[in-house]
DSSP file (Angstrom, degrees, kcal/mol; ACC not computed):
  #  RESIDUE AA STRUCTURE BP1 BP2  ACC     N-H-->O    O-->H-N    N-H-->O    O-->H-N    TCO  KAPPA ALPHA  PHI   PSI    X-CA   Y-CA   Z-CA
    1    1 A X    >>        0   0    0      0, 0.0     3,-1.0     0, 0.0     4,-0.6   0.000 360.0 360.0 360.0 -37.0    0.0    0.0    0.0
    2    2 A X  T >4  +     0   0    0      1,-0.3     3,-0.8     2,-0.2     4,-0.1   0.792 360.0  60.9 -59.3 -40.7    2.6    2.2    0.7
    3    3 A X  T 3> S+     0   0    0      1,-0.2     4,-0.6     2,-0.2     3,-0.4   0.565  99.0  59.8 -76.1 -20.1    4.2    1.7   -2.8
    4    4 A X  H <> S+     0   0    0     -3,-1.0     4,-1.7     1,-0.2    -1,-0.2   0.635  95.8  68.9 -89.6 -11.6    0.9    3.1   -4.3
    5    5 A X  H << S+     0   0    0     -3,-0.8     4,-0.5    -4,-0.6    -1,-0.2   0.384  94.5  44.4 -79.3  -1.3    1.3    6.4   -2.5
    6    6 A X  H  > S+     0   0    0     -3,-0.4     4,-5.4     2,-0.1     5,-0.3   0.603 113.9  54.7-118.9 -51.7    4.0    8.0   -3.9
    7    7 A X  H  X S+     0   0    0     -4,-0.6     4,-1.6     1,-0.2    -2,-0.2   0.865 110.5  45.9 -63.6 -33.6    2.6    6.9   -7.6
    8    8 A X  H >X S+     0   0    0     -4,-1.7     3,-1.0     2,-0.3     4,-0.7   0.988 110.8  54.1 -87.7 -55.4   -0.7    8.5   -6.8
    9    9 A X  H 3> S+     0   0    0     -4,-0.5     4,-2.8     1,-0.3     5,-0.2   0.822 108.9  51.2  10.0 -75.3    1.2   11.8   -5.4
   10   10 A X  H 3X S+     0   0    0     -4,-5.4     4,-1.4     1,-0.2    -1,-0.3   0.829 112.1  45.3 -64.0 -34.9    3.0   11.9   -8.7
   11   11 A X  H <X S+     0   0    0     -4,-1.6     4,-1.0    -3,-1.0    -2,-0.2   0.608 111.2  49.2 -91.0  -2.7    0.1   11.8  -10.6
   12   12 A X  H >X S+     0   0    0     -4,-0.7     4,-2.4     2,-0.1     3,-0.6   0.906 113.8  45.9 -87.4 -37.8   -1.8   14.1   -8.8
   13   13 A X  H 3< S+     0   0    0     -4,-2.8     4,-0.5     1,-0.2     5,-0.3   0.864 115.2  48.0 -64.5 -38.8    1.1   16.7   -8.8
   14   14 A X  H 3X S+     0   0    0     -4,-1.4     4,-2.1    -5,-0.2     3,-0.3   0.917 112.9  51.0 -68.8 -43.5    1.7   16.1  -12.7
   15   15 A X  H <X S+     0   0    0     -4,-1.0     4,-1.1    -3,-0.6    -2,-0.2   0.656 110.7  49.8 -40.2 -42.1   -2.3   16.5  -13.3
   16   16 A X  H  < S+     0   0    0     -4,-2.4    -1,-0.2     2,-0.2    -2,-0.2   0.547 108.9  47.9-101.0  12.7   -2.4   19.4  -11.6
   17   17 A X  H  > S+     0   0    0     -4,-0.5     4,-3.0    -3,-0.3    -2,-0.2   0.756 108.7  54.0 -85.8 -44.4    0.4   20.9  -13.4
   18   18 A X  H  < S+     0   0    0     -4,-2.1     4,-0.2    -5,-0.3    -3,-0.2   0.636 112.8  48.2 -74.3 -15.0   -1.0   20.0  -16.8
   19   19 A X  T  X S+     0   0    0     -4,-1.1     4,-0.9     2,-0.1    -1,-0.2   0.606 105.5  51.2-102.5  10.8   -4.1   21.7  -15.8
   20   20 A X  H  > S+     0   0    0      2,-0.2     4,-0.8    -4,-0.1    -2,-0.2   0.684 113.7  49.8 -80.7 -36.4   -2.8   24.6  -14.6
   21   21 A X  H  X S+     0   0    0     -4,-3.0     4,-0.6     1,-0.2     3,-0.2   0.857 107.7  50.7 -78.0 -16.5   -0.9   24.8  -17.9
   22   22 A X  H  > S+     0   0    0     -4,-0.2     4,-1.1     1,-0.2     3,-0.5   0.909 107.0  54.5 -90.4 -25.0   -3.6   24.3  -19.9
   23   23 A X  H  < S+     0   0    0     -4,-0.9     4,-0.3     2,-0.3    -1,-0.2   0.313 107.2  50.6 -63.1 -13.8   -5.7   26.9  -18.2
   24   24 A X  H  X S+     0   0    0     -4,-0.8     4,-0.7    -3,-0.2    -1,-0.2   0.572 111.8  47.5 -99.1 -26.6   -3.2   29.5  -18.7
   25   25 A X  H  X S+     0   0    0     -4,-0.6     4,-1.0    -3,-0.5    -2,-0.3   0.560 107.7  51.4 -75.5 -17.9   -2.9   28.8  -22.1
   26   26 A X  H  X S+     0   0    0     -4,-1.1     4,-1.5     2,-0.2    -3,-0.2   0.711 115.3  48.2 -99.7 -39.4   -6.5   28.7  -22.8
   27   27 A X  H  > S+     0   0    0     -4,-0.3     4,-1.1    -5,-0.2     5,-0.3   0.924 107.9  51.1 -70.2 -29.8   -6.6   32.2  -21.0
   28   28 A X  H >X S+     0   0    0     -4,-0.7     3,-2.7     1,-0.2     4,-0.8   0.887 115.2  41.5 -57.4 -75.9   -3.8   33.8  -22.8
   29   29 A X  H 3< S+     0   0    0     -4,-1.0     4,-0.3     1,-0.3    -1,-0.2   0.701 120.0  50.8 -78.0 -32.2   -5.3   32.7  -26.5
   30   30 A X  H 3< S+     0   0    0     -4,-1.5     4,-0.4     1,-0.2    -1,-0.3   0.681 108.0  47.4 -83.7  -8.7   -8.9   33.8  -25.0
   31   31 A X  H <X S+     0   0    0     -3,-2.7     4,-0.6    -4,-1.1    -2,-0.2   0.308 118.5  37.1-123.4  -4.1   -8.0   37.2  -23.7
   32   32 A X  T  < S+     0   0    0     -4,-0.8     4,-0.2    -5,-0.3    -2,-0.2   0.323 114.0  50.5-125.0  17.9   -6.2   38.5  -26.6
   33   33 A X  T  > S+     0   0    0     -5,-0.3     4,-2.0    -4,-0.3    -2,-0.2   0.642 119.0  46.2-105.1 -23.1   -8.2   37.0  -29.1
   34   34 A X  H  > S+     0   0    0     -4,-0.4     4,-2.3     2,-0.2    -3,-0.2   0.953 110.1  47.3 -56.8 -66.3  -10.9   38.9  -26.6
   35   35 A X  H  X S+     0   0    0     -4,-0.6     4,-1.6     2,-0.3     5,-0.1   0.624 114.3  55.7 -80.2 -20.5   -9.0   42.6  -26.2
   36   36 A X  H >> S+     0   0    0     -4,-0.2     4,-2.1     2,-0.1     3,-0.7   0.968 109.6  40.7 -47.0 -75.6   -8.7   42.4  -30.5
   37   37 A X  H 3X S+     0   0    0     -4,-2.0     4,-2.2     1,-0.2    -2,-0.3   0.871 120.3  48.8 -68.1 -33.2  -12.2   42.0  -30.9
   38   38 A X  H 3< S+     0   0    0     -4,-2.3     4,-0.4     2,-0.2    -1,-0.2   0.922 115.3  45.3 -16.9 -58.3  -12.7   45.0  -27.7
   39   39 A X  H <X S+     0   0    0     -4,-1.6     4,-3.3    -3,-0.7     3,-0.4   0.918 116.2  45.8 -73.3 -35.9  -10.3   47.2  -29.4
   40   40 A X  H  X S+     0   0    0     -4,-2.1     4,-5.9     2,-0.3    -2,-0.2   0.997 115.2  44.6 -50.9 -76.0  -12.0   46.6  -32.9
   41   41 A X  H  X S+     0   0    0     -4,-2.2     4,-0.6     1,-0.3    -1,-0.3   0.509 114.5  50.2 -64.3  -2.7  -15.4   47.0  -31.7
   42   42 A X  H  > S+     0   0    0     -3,-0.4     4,-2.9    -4,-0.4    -2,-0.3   0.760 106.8  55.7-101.4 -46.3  -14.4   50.3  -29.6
   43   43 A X  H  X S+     0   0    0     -4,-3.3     4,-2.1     1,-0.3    -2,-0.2   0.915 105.3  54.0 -74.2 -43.4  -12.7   51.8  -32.6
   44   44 A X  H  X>S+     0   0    0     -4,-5.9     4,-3.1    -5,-0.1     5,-0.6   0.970 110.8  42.5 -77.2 -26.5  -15.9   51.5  -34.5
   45   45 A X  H  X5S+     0   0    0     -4,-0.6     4,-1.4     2,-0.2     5,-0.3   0.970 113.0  51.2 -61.1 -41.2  -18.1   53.3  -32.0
   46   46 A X  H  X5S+     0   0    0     -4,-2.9     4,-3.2     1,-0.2    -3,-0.2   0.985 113.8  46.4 -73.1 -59.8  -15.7   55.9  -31.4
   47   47 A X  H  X5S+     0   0    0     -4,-2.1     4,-2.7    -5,-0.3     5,-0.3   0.895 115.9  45.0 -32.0 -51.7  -15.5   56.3  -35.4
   48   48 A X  H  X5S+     0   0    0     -4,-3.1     4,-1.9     1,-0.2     5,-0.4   0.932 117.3  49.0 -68.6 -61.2  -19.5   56.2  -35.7
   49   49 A X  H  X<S+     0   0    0     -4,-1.4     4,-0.9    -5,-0.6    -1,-0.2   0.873 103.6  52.9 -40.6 -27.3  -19.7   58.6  -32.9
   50   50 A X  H >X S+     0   0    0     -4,-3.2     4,-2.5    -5,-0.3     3,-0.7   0.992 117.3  38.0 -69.8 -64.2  -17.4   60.9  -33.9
   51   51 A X  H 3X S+     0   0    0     -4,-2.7     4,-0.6     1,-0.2    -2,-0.2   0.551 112.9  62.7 -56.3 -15.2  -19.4   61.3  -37.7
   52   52 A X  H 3X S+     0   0    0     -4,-1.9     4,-1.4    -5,-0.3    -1,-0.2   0.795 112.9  31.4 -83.7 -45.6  -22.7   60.9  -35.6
   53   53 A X  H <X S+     0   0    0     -4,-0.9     4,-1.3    -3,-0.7     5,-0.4   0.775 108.5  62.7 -95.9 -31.5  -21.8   64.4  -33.5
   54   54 A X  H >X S+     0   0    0     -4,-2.5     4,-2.0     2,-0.2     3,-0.8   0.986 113.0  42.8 -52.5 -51.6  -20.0   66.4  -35.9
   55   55 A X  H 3X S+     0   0    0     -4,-0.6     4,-4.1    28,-0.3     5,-0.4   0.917 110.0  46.9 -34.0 -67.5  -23.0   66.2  -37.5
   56   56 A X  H 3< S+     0   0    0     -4,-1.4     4,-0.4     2,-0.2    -1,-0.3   0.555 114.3  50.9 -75.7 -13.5  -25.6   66.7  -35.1
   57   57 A X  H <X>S+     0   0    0     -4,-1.3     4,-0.9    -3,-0.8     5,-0.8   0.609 107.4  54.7 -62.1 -80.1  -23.5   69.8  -33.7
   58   58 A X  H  X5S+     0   0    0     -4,-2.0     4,-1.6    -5,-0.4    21,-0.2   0.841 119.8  35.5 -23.5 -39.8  -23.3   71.2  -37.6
   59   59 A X  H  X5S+     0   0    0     -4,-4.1     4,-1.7    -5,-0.2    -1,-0.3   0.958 112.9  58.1 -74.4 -47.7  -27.4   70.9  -37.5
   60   60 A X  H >>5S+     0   0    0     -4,-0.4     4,-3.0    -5,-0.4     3,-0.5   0.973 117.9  33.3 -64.6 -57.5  -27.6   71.9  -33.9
   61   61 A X  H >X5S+     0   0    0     -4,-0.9     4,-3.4     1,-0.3     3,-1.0   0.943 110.0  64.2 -65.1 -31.1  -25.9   75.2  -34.9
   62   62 A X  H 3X<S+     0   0    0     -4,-1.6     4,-2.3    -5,-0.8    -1,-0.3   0.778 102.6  44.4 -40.5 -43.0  -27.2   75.5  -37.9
   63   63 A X  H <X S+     0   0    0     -4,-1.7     4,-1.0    -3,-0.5    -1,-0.3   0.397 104.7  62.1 -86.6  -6.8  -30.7   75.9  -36.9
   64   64 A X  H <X S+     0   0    0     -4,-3.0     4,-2.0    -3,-1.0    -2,-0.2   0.847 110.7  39.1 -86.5 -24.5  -30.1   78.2  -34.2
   65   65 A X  H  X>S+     0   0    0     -4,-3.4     4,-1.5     3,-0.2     5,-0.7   0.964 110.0  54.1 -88.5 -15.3  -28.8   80.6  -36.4
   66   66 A X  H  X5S+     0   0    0     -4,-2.3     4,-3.0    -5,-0.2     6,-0.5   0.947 118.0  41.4 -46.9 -48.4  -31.0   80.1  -39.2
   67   67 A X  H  <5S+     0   0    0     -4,-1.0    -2,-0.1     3,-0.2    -3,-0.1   0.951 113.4  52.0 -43.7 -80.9  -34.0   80.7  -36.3
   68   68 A X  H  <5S+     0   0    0     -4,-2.0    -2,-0.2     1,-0.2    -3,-0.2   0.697 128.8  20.7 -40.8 -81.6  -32.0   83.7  -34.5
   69   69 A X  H  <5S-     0   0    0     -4,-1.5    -1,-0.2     1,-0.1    -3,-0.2   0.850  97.5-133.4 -85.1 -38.3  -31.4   85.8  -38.6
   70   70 A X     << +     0   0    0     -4,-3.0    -3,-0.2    -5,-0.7    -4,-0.1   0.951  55.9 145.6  72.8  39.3  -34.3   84.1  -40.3
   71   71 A X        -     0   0    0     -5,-0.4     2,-0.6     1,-0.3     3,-0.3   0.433  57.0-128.0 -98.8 -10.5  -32.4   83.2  -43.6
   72   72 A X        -     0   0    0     -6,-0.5     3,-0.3     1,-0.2    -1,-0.3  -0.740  62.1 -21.2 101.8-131.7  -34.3   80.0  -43.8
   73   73 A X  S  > S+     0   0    0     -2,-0.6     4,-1.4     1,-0.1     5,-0.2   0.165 107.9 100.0-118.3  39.9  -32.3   76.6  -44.2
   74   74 A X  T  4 S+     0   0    0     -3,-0.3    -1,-0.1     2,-0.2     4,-0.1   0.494  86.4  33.6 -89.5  19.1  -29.3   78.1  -45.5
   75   75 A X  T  > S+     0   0    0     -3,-0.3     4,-2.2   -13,-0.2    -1,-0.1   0.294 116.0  59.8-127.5 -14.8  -27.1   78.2  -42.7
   76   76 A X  H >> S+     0   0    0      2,-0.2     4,-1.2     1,-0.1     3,-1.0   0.929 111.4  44.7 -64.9 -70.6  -28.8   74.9  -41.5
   77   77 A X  H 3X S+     0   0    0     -4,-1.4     4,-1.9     1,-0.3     3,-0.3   0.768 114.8  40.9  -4.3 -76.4  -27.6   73.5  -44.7
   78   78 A X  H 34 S+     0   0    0     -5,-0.2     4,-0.3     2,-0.2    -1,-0.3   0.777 108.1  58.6 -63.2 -34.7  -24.2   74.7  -45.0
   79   79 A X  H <X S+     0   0    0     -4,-2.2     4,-3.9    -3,-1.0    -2,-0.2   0.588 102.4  63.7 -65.6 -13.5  -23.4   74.2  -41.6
   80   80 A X  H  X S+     0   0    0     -4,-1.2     4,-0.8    -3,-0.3    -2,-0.2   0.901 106.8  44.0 -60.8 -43.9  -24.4   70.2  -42.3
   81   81 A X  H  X S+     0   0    0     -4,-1.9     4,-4.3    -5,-0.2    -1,-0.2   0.833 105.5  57.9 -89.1  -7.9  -22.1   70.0  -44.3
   82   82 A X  H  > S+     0   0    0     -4,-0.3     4,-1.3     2,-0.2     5,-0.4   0.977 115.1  46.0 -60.3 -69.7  -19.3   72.0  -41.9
   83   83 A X  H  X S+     0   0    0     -4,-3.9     4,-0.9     1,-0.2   -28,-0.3   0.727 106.7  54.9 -62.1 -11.1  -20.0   69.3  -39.6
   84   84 A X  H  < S+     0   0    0     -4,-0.8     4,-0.4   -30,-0.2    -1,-0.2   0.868 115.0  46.1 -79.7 -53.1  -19.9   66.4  -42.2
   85   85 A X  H  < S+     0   0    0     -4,-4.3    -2,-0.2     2,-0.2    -1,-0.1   0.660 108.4  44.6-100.9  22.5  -16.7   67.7  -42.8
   86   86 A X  H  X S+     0   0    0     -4,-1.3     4,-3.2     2,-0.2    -2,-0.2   0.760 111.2  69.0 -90.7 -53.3  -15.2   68.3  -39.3
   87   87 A X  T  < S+     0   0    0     -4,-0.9     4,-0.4    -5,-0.4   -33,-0.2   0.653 106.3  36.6 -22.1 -41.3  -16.9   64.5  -38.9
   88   88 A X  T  4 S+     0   0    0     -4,-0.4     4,-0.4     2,-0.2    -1,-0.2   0.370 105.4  63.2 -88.9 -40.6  -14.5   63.2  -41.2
   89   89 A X  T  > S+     0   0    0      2,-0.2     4,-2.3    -3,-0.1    -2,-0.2   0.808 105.0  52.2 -77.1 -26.4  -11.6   65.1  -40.3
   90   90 A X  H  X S+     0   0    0     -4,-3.2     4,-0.5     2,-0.2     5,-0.2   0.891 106.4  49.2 -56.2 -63.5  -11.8   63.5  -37.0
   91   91 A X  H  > S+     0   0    0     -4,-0.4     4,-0.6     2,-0.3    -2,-0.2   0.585 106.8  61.6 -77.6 -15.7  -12.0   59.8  -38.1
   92   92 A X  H  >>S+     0   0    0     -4,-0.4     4,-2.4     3,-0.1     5,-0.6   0.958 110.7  33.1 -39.4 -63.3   -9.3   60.8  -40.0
   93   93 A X  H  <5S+     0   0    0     -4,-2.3    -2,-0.3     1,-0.3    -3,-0.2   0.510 115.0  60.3 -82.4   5.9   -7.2   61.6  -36.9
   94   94 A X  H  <5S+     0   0    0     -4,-0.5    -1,-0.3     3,-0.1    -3,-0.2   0.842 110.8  36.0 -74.9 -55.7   -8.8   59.1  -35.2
   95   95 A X  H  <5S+     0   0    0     -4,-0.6    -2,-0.2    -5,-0.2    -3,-0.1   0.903 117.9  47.6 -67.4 -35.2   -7.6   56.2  -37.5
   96   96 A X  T  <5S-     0   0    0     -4,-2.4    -1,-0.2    -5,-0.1    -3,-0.1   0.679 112.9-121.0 -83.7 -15.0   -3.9   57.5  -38.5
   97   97 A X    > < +     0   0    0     -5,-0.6     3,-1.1     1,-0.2     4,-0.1   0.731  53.2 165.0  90.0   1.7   -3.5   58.1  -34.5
   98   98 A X  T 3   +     0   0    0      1,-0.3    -1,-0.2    -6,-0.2    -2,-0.1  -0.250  58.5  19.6 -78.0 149.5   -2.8   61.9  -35.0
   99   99 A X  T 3  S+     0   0    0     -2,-0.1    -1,-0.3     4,-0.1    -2,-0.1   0.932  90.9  96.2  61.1  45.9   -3.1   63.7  -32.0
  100  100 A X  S <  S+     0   0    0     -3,-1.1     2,-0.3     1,-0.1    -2,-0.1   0.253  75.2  68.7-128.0  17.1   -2.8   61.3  -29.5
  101  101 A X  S    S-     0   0    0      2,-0.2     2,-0.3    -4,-0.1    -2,-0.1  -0.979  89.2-112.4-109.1 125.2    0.9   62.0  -28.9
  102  102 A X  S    S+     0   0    0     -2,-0.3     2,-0.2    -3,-0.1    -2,-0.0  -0.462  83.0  20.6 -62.7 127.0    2.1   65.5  -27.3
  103  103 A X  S    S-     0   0    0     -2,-0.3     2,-0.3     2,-0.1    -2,-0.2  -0.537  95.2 -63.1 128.0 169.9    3.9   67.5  -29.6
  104  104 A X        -     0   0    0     -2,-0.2     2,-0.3    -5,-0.0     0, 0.0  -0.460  42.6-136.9 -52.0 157.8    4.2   67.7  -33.6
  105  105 A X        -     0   0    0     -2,-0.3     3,-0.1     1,-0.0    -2,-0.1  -0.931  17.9-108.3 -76.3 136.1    5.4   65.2  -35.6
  106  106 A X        -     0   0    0     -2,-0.3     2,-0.4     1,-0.2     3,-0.0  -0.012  37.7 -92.2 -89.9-179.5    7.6   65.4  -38.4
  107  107 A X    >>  -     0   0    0      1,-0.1     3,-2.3     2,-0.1     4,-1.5  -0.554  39.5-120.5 -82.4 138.8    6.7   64.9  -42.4
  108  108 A X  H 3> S+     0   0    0     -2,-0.4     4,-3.1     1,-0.3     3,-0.5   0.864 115.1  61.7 -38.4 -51.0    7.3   61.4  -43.0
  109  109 A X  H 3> S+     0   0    0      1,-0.3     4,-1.3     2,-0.2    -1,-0.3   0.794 109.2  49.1 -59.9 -32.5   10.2   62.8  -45.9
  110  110 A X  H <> S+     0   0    0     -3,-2.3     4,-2.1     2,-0.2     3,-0.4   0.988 104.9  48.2 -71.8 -58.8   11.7   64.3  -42.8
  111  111 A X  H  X S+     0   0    0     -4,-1.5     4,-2.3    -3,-0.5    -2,-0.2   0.755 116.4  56.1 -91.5 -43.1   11.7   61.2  -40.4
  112  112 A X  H  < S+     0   0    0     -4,-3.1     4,-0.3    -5,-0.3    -1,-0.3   0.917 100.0  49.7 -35.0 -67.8   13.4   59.4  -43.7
  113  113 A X  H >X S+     0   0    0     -4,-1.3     4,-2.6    -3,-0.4     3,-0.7   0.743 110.3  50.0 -62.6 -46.0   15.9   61.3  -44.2
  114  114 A X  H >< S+     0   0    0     -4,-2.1     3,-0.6     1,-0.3     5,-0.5   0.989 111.7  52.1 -71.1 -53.5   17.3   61.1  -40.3
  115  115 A X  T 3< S+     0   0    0     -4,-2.3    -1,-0.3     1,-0.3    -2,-0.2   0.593  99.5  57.2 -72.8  -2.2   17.0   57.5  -40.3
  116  116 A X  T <4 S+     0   0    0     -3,-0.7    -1,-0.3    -4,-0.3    -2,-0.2   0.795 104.0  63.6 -55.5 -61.2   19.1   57.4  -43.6
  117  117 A X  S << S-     0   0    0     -4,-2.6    -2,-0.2    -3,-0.6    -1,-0.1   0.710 105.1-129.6   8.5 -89.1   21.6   59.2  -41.1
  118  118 A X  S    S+     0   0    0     -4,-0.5     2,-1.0    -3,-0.1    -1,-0.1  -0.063  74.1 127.2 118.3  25.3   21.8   56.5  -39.1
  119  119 A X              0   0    0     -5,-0.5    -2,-0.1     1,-0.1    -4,-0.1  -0.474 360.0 360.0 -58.1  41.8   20.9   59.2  -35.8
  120  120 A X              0   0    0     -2,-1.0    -1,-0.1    -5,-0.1    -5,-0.1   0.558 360.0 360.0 -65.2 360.0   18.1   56.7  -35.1
């Protein structure tokens, strides 16, 4: 009996190694296959939101001054499309990443040219 203790020991300690390894591996592969689809699905709401508000500011103002002067819907109008294109300009800089870093950044032909250097 004694001789069966050791064996069952070792196979619990080996069992519980192999599922501790598989469980850490099945969270790694689940939590960045997870925080892709997050980041994905946050990057389109910020995108629709962004074209969603430009907008809906560009009307907002638009119709208060068209009320306030009484021009009709031409400033409503014209400001739709202000905001359509501020809308745009946004999800631009949303998607390329500009302006989320402090500072300027240089023109790409600049940033060439130093690493040509070799001043990296």
């Amino acid at each position: 009996m004694t001789d069966r203790e050791p064996e069952n020991s070792s196979l619990r300690d080996i069992a519980s190694r192999l599922s501790k390894a598989r469980g850490a591996q099945d969270g790694k592969t689940g939590q960045s296959a997870d925080k892709g689809l997050q980041s994905s699905l946050g990057m389109g709401f910020r995108i629709g939101v962004e074209m969603v508000a430009a907008i809906a500011v560009g009307l907002g103002i638009g119709w208060l001054l068209d009320n306030w002067l009484g021009t009709g819907p031409w400033l409503l109008v014209l400001f739709f499309f202000l905001g359509a294109a501020a809308g745009v300009m946004n999800v631009y800089r949303a998607i390329t990443g500009i302006g989320l870093a402090p500072g300027y950044k240089k023109p790409a032909k600049a940033r060439a040219d130093d690493d040509k250097d070799g001043d990296v």
